[in-house]
N, CA, C and O atoms as CSV, one atom per row, in Angstrom:
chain,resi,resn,atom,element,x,y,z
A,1,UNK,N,N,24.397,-3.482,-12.273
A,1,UNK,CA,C,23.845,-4.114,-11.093
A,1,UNK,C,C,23.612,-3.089,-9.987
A,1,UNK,O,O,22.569,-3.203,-9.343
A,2,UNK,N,N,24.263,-2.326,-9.758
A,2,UNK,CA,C,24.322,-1.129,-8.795
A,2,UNK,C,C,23.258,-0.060,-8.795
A,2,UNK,O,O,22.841,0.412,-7.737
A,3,UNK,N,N,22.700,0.424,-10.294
A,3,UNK,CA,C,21.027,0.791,-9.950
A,3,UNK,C,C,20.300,-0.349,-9.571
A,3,UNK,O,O,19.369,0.202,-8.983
A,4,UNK,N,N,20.062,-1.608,-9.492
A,4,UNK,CA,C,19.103,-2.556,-9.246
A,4,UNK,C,C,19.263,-2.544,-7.826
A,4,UNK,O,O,18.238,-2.453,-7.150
A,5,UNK,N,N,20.370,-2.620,-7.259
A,5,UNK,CA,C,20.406,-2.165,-5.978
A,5,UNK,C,C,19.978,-1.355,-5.084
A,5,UNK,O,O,18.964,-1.354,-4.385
A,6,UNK,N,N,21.116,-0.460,-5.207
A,6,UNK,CA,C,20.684,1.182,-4.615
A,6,UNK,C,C,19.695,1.933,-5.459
A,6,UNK,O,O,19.777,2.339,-6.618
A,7,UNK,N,N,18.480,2.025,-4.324
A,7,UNK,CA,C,17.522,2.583,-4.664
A,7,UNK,C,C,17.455,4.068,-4.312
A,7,UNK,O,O,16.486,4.743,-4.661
A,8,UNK,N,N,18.536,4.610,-3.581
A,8,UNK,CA,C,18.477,5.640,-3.300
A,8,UNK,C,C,19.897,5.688,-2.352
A,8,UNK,O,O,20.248,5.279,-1.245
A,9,UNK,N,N,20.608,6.600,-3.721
A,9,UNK,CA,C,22.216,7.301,-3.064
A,9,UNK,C,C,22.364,7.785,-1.964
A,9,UNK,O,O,23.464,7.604,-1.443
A,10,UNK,N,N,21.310,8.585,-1.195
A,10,UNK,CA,C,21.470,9.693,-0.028
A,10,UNK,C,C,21.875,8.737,1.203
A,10,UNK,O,O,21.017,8.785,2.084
A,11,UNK,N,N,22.759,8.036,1.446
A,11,UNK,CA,C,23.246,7.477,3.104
A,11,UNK,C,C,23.405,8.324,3.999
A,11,UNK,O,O,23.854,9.449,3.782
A,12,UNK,N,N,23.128,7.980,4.895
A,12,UNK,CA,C,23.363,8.796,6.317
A,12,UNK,C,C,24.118,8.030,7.506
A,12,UNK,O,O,23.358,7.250,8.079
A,13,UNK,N,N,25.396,8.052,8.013
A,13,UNK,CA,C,26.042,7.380,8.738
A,13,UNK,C,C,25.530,7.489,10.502
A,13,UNK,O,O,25.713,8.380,11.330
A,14,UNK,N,N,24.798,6.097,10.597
A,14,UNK,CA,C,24.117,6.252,11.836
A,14,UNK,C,C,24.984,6.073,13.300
A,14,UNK,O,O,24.807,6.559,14.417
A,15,UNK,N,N,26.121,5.033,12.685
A,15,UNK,CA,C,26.664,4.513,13.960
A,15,UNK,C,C,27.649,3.442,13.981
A,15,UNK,O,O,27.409,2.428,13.325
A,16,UNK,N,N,28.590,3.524,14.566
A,16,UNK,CA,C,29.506,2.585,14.268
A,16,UNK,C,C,29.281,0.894,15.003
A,16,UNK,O,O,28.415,0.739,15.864
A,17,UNK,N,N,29.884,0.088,14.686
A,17,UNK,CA,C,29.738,-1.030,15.382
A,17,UNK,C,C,30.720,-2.270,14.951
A,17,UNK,O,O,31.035,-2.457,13.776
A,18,UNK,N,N,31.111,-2.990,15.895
A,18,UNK,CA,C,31.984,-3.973,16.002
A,18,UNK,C,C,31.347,-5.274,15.516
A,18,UNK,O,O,30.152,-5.461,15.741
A,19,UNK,N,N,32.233,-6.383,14.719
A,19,UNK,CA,C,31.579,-7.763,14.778
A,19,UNK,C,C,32.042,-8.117,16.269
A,19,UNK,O,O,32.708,-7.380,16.996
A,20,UNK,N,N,31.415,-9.763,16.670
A,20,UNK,CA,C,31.734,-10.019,17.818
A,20,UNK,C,C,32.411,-11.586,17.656
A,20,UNK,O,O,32.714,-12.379,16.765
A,21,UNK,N,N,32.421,-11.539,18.261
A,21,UNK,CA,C,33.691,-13.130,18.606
A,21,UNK,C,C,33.659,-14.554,17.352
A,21,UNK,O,O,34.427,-15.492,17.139
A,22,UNK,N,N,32.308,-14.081,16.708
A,22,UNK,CA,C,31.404,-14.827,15.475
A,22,UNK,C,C,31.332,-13.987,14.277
A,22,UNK,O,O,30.811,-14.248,13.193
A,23,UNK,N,N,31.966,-12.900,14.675
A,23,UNK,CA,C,32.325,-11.750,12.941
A,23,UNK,C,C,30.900,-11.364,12.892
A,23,UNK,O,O,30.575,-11.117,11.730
A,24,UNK,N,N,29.796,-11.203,13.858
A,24,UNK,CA,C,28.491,-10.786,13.932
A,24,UNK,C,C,28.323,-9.569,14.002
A,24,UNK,O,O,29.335,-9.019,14.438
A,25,UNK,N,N,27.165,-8.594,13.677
A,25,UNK,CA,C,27.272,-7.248,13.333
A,25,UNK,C,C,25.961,-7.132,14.077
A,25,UNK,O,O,25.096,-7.881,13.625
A,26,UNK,N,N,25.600,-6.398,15.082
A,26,UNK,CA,C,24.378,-6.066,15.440
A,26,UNK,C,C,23.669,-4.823,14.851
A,26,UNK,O,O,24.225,-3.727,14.920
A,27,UNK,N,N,22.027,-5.020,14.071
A,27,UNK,CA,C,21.828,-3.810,14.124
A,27,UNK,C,C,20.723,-2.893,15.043
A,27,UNK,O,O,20.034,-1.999,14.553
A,28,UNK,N,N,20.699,-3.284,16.418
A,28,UNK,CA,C,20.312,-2.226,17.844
A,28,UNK,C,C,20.226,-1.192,17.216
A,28,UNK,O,O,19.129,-1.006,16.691
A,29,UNK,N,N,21.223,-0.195,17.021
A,29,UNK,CA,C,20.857,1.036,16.748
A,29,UNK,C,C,20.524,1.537,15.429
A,29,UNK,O,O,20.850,2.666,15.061
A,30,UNK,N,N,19.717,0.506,14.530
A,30,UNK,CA,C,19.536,0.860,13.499
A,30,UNK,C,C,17.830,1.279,13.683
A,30,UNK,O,O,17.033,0.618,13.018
A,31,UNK,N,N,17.459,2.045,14.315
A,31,UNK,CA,C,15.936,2.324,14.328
A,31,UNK,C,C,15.025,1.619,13.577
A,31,UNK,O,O,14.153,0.818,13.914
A,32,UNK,N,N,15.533,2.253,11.971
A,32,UNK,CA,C,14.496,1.829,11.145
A,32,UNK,C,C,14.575,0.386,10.308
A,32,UNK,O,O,13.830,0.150,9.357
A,33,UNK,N,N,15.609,-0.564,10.811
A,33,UNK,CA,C,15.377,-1.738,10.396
A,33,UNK,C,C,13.957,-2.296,10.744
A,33,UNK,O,O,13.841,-2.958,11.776
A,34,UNK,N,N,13.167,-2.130,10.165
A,34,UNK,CA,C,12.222,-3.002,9.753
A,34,UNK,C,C,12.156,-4.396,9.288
A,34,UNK,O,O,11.348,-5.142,9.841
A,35,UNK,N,N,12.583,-4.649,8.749
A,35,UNK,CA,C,12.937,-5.836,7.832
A,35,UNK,C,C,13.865,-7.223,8.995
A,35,UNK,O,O,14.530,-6.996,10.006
A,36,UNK,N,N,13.597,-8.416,8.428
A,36,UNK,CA,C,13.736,-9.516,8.453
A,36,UNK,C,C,14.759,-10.012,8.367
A,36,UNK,O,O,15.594,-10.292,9.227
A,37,UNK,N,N,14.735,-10.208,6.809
A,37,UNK,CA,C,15.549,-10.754,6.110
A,37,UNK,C,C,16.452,-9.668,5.425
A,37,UNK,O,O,16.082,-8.501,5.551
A,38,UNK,N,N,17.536,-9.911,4.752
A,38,UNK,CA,C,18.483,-8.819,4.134
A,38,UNK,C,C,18.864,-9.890,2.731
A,38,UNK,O,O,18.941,-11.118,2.770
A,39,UNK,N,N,19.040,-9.108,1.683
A,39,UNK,CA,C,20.197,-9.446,0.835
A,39,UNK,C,C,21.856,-8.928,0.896
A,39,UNK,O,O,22.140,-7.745,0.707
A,40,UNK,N,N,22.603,-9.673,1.103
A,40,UNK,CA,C,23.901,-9.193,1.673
A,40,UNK,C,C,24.660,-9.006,0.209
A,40,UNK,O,O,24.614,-9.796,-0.735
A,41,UNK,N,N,25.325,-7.825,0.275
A,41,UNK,CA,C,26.272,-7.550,-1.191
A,41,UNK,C,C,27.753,-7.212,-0.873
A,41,UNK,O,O,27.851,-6.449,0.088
A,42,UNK,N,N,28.543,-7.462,-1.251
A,42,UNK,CA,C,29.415,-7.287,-0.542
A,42,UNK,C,C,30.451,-6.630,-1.812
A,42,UNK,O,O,30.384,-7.344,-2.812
A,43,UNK,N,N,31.346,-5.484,-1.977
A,43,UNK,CA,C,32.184,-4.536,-3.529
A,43,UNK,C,C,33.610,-5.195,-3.340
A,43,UNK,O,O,33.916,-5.533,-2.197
A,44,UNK,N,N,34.174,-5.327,-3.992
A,44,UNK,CA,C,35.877,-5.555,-3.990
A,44,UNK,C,C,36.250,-4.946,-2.888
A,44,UNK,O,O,37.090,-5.670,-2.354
A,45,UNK,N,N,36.039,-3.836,-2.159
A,45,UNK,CA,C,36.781,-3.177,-1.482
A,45,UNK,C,C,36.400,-3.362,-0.246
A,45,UNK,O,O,36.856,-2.632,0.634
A,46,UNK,N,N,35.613,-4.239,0.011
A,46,UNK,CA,C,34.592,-4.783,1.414
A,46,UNK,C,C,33.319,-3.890,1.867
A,46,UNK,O,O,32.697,-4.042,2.918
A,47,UNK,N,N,33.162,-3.308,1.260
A,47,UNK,CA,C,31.572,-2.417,1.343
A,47,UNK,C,C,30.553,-3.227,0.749
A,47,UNK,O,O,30.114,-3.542,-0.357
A,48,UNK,N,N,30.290,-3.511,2.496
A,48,UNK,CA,C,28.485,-4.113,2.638
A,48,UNK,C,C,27.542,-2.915,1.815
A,48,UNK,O,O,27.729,-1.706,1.679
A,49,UNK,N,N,26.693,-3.624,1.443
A,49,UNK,CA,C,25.072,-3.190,1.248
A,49,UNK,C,C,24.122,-4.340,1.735
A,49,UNK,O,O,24.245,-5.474,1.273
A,50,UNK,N,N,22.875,-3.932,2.969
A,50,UNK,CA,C,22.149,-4.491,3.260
A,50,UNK,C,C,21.177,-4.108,2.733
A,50,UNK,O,O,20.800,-2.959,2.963
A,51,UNK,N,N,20.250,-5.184,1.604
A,51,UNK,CA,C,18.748,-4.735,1.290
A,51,UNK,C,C,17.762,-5.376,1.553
A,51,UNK,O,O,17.484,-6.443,1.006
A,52,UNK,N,N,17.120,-4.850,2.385
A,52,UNK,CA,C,15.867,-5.714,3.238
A,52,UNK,C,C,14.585,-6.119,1.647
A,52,UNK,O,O,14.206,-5.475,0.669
A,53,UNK,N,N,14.348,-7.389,2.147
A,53,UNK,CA,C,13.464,-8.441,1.593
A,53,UNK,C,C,12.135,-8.406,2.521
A,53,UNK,O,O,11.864,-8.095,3.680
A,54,UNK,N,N,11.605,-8.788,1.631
A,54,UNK,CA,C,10.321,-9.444,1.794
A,54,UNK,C,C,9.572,-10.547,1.421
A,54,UNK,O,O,9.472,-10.720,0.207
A,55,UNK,N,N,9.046,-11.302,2.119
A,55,UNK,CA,C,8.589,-12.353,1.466
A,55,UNK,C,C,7.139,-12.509,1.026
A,55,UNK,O,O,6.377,-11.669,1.504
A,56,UNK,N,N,6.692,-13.271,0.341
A,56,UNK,CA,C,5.246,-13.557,-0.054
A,56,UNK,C,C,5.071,-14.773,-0.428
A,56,UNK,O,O,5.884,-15.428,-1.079
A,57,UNK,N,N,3.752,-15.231,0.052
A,57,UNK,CA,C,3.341,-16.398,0.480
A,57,UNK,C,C,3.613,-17.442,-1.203
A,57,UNK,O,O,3.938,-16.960,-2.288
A,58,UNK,N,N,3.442,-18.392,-1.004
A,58,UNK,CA,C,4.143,-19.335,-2.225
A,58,UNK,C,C,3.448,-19.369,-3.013
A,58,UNK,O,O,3.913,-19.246,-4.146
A,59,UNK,N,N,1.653,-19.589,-2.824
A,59,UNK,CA,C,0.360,-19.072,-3.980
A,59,UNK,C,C,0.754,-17.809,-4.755
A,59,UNK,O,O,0.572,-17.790,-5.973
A,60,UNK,N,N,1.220,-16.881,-4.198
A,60,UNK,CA,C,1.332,-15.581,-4.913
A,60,UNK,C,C,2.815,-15.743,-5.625
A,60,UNK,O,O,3.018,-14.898,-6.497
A,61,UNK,N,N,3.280,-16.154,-5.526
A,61,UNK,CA,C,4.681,-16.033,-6.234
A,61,UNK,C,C,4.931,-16.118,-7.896
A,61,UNK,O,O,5.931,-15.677,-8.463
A,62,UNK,N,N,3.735,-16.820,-8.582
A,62,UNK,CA,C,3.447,-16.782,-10.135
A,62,UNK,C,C,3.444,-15.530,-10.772
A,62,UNK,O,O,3.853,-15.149,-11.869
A,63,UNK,N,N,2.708,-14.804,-9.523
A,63,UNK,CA,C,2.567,-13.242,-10.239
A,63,UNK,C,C,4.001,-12.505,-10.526
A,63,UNK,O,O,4.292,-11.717,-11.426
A,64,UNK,N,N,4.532,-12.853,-9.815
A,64,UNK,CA,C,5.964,-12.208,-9.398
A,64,UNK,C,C,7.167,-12.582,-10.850
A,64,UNK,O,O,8.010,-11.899,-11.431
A,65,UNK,N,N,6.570,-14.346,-11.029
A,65,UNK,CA,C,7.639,-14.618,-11.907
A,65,UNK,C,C,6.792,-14.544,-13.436
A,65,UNK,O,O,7.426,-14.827,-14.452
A,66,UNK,N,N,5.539,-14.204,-13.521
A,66,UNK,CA,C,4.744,-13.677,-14.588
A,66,UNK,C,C,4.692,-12.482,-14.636
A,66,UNK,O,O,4.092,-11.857,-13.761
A,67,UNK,N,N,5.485,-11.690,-15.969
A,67,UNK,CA,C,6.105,-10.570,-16.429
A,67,UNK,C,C,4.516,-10.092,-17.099
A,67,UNK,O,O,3.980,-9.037,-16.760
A,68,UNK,N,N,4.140,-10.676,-17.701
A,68,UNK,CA,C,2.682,-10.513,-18.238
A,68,UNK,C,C,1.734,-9.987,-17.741
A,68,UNK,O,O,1.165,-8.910,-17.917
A,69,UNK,N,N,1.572,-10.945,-17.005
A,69,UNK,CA,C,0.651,-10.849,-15.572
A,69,UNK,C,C,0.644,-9.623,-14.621
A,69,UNK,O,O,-0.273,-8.852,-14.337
A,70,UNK,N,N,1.641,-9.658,-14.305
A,70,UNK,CA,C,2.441,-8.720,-13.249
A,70,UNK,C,C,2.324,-7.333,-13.892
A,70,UNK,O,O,1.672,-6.464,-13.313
A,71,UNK,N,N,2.985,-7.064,-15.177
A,71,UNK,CA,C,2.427,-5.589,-16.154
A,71,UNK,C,C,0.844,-5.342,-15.993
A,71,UNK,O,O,0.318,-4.265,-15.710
A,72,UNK,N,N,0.115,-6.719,-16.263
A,72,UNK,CA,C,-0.913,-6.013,-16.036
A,72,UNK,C,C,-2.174,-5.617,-14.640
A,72,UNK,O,O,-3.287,-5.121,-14.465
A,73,UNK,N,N,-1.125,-6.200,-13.969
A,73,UNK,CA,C,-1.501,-5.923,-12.761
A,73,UNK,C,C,-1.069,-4.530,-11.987
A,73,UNK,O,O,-1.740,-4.072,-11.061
A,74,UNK,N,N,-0.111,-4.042,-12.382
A,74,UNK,CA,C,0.245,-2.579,-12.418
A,74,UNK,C,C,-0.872,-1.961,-13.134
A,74,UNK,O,O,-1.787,-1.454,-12.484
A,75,UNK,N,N,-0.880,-1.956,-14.357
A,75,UNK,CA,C,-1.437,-1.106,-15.302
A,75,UNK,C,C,-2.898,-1.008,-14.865
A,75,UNK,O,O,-3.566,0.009,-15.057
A,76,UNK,N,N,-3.431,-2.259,-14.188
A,76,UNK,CA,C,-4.308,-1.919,-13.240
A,76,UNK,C,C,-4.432,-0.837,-12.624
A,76,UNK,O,O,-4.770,0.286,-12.998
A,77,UNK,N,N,-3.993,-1.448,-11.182
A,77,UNK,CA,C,-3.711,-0.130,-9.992
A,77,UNK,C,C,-3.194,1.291,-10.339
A,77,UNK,O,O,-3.420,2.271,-9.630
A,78,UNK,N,N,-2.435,1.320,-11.563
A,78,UNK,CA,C,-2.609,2.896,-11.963
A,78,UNK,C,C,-3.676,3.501,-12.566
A,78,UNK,O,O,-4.010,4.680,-12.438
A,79,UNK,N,N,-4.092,2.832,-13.090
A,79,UNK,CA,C,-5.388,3.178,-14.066
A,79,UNK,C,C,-6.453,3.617,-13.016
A,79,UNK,O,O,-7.189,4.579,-13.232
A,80,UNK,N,N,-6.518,2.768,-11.696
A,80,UNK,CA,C,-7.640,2.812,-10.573
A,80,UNK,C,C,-7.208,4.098,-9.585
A,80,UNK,O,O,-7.889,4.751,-8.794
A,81,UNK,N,N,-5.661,4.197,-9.993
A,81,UNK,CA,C,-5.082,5.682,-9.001
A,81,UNK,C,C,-5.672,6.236,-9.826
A,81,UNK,O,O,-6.844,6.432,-9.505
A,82,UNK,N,N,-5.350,6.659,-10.946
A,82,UNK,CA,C,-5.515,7.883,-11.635
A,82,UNK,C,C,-7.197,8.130,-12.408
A,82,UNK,O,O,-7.423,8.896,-13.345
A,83,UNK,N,N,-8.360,7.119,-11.602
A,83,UNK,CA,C,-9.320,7.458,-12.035
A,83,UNK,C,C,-9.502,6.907,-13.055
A,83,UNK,O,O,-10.648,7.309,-13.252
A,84,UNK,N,N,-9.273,6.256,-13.932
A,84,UNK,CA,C,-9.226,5.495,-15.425
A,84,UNK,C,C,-10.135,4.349,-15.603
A,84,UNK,O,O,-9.833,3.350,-16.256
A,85,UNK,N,N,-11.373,4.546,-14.936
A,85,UNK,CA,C,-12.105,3.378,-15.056
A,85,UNK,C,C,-13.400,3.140,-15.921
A,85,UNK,O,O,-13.980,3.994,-16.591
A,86,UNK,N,N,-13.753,1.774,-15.772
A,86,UNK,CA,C,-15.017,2.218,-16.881
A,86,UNK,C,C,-16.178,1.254,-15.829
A,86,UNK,O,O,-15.911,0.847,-14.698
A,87,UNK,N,N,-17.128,1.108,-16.365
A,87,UNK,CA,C,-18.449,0.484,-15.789
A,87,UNK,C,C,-18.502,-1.034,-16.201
A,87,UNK,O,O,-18.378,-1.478,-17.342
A,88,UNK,N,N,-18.726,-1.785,-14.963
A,88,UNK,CA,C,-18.880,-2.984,-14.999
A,88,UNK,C,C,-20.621,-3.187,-16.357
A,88,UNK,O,O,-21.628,-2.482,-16.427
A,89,UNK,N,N,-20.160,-4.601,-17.276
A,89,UNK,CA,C,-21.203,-4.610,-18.055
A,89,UNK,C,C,-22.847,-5.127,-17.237
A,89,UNK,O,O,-23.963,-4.862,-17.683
A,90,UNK,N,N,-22.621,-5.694,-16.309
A,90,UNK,CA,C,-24.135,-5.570,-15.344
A,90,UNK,C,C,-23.841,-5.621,-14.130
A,90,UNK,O,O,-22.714,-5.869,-13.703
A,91,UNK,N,N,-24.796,-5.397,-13.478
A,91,UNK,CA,C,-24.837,-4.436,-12.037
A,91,UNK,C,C,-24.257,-5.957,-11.421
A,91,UNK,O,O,-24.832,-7.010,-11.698
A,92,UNK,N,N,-23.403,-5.913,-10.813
A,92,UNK,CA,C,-23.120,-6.949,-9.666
A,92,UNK,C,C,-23.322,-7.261,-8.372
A,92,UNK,O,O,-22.809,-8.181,-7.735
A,93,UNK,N,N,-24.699,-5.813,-7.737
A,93,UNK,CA,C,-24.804,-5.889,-6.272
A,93,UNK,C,C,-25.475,-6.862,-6.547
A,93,UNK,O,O,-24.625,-7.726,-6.328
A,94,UNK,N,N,-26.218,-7.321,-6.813
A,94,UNK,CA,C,-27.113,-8.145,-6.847
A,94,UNK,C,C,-26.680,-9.491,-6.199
A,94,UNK,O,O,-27.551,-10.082,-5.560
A,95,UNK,N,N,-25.441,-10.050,-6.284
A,95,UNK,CA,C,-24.629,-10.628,-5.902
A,95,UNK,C,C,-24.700,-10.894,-4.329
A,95,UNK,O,O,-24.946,-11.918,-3.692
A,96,UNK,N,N,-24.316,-9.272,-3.849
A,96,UNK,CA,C,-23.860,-8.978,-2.336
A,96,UNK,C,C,-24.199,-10.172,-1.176
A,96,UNK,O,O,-23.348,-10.590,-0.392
A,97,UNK,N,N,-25.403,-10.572,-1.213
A,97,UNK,CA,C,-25.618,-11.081,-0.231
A,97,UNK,C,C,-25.101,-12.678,-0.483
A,97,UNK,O,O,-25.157,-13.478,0.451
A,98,UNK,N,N,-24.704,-12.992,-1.527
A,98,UNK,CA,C,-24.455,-14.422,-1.266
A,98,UNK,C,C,-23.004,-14.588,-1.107
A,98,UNK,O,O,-22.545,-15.671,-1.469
A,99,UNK,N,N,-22.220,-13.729,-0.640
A,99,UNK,CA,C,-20.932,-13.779,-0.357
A,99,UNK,C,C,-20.746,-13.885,1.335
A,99,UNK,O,O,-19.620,-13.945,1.829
């Protein structure tokens, strides 16, 4: 479970901080919290891990739980990084304007 987690060993200890009267943890001085939402993990020995989430809209969520789908939707976008493409079988500008 702990590679699925930690995506990257290198921590850097930013700053200490107190819960408050509600066992609440502020993170103010966490710059780069970005994130929203968290998944909270918590080890036998009381060591938090916070891993910020993201969400996506409820239409898109098939892709996510389609393993199929989802492979080939990668295998896509690499294929399109790395130049791997081929030619549509007829010209589709033709199209353009009725969009």
């Amino acid at each position: 479970m702990r590679d699925e987690i930690v995506k990257d060993s290198h921590f850097k200890e930013i700053t200490d901080v107190k819960t408050d009267s509600k066992n609440r943890v502020t993170l103010s001085k966490v710059k780069s919290a970005k994130a929203r939402i968290y998944k909270v993990y918590i080890n036998a020995v009381g060591q938090i891990i916070l891993d910020p989430q993201a969400t996506i809209p409820a239409h898109e969520q098939w892709l996510f739980k389609n393993k199929t789908a989802r492979d080939m939707v990668l295998r896509g976008l690499d294929d399109a990084r790395n130049m791997r493409l081929t030619g549509a079988d007829e010209d589709y500008s033709k199209y353009v304007d009725e969009v």
